[in-house]
C-alpha positions as CSV (number, residue, x, y, z in Angstrom):
1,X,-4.8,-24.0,19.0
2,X,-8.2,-24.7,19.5
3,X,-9.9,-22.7,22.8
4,X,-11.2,-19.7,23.9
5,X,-8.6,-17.3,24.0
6,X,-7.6,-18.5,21.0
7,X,-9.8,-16.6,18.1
8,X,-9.0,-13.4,20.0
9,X,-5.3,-13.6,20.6
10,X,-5.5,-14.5,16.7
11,X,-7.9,-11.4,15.8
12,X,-5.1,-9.5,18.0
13,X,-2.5,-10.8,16.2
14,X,-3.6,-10.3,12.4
15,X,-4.8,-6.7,13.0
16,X,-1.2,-5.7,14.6
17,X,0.3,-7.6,11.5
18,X,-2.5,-5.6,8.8
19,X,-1.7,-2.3,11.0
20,X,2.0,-2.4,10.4
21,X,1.6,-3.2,7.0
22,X,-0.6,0.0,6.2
23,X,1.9,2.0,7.7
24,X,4.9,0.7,5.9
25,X,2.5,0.7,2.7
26,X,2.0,4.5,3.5
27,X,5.5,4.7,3.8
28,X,6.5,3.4,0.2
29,X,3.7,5.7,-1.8
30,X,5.1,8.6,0.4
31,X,8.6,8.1,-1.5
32,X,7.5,7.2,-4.2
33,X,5.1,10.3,-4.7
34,X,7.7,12.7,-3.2
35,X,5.2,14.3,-0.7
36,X,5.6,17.0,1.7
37,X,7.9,15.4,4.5
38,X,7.2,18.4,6.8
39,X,3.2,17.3,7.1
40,X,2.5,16.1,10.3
41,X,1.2,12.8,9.1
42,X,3.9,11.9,7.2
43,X,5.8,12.7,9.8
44,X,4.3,10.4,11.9
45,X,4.3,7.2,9.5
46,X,8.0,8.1,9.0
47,X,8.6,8.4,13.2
48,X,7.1,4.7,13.1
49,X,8.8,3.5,10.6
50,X,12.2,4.8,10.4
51,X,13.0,2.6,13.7
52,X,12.1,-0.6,11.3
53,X,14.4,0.9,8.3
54,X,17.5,2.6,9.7
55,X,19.2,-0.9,10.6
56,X,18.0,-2.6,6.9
57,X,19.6,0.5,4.8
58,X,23.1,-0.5,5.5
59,X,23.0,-1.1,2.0
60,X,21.0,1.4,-0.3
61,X,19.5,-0.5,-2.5
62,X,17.6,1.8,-4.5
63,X,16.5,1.5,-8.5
64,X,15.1,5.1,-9.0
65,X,12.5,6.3,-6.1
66,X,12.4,2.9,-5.2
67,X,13.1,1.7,-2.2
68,X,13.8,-2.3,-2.4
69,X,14.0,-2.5,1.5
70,X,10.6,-1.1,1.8
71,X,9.5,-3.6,-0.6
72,X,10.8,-6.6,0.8
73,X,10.2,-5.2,4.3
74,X,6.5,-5.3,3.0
75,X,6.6,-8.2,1.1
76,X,7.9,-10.1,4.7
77,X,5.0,-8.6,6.8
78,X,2.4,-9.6,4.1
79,X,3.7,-13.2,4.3
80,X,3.7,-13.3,7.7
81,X,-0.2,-11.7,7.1
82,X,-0.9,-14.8,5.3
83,X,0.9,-17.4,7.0
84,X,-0.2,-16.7,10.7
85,X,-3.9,-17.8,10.6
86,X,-2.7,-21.5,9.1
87,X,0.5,-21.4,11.6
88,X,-1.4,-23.6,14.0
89,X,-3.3,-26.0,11.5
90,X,-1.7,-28.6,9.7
91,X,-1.7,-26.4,5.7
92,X,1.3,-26.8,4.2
93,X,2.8,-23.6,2.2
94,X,6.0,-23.5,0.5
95,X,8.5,-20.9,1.2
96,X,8.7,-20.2,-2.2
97,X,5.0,-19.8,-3.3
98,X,4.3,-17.9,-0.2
99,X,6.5,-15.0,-0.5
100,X,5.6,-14.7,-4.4
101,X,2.0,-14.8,-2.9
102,X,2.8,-12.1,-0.2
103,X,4.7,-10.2,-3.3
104,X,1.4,-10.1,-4.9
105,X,-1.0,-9.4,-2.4
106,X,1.7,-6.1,-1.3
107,X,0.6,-4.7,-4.9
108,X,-3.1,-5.3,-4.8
109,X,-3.3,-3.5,-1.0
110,X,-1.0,-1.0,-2.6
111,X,-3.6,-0.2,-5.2
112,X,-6.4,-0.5,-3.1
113,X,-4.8,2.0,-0.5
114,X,-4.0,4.3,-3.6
115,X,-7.9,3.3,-5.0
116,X,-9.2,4.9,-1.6
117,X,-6.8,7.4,-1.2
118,X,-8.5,8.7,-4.9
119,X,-12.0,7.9,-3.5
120,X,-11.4,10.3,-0.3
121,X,-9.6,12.8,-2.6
122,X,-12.5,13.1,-5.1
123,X,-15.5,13.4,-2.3
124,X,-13.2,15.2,-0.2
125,X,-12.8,18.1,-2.9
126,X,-16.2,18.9,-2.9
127,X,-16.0,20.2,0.7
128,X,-14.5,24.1,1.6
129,X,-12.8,22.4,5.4
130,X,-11.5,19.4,3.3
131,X,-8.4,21.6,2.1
132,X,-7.4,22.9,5.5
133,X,-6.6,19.1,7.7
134,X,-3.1,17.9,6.9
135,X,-4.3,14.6,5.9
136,X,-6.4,15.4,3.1
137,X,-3.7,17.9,1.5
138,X,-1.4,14.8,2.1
139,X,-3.8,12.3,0.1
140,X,-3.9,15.0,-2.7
141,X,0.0,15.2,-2.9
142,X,0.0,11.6,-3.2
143,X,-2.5,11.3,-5.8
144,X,-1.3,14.0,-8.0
145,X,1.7,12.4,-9.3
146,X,-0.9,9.7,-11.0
147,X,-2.9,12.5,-12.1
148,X,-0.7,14.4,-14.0
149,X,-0.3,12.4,-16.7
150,X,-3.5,11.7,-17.4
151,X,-4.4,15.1,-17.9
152,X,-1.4,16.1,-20.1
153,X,-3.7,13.6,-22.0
154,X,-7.3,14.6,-21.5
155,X,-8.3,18.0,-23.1
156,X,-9.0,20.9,-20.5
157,X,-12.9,20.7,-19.4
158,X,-14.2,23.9,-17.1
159,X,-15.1,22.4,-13.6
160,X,-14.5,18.9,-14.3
161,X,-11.7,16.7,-13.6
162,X,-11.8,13.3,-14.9
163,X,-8.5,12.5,-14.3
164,X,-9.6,10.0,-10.7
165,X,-12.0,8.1,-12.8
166,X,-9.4,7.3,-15.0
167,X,-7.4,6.7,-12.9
168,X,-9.7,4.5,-10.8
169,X,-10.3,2.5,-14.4
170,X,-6.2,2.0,-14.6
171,X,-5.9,1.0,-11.2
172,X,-8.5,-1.7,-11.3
173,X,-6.9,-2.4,-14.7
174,X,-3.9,-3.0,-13.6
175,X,-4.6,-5.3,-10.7
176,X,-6.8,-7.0,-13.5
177,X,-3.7,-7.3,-16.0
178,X,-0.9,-8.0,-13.1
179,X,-2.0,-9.8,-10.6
180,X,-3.6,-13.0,-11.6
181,X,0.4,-13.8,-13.2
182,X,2.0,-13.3,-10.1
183,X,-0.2,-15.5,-8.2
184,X,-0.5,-18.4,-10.5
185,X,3.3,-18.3,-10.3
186,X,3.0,-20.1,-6.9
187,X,0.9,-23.2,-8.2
188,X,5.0,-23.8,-9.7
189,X,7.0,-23.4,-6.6
């Protein structure tokens, strides 16, 4: 697929793909932070999806605050993700290796999201307007489940909150520790 209309269809195509996978992204840290379902962009992401989910729930398949149809609903758009810009060139993928792939790169943008939602929520705090706009009070519901912990750890300090740099360490920890397994698993299928 070689031609002119061909690198913008394709631009087209993978941002559609990368926008619907944000959203379902948002989606699964929603449930899995418990946030306010009455904020108006939650609402919204929920609107979107909940077309997508409804007809997949026959079955609840559920392990905790899970939601294992988000995840392989995620896990299928991230494959597609990767396997539409080599659709139309002769690179071979296996079935196999390329959802395991997909699997892993649905964690690492799921960290990252939850690495920038931190970000925003850190800078964001140090603004009087940033508490009013639904948005931000929703990226601070979503992060505080992660913080709580770490300052059950941390012992009280007056005016500062370390708990998003730690957190920030355990996330890039974590993609550090976890991902490079998953995706040397596919070099075996």
């Amino acid at each position: 697929m070689e031609g002119y209309t061909s690198k913008p269809l394709l631009f087209l195509l993978m941002t559609s793909i990368s926008l619907l996978q944000f959203i379902f992204i948002l989606r699964f840290l929603f449930e899995i932070t418990k946030v306010n379902f009455y904020n108006p962009v939650c609402q919204l992401i929920v609107k979107i999806t909940n077309p997508f989910l409804m007809p997949l729930r026959i079955l609840p398949l559920y392990i905790g605050r899970v939601d294992l149809v988000i995840i392989i609903l995620i896990t299928m758009i991230t494959a597609l993700k990767i396997y539409t810009p080599y659709y139309f060139t002769s690179f071979e993928y296996s079935f196999n290796s390329l959802f395991i792939a997909a699997f892993g790169k649905f964690i690492q943008e799921t960290l990252d999201i939850l690495w920038y939602a931190v970000i925003i929520g850190a800078i964001g705090s140090w603004f009087m307007s940033y508490n009013a706009h639904p948005m931000f009070t929703l990226i601070d519901e979503m992060c505080e489940p992660f913080y709580k912990p770490i300052r059950k750890i941390l012992p009280v300090m007056t005016g500062i909150d370390f708990s998003p740099i730690i957190l920030l360490i355990a996330i890039n920890l974590i993609q550090m520790i976890i991902l490079p397994p998953i995706f040397y698993l596919t070099k075996f299928f």
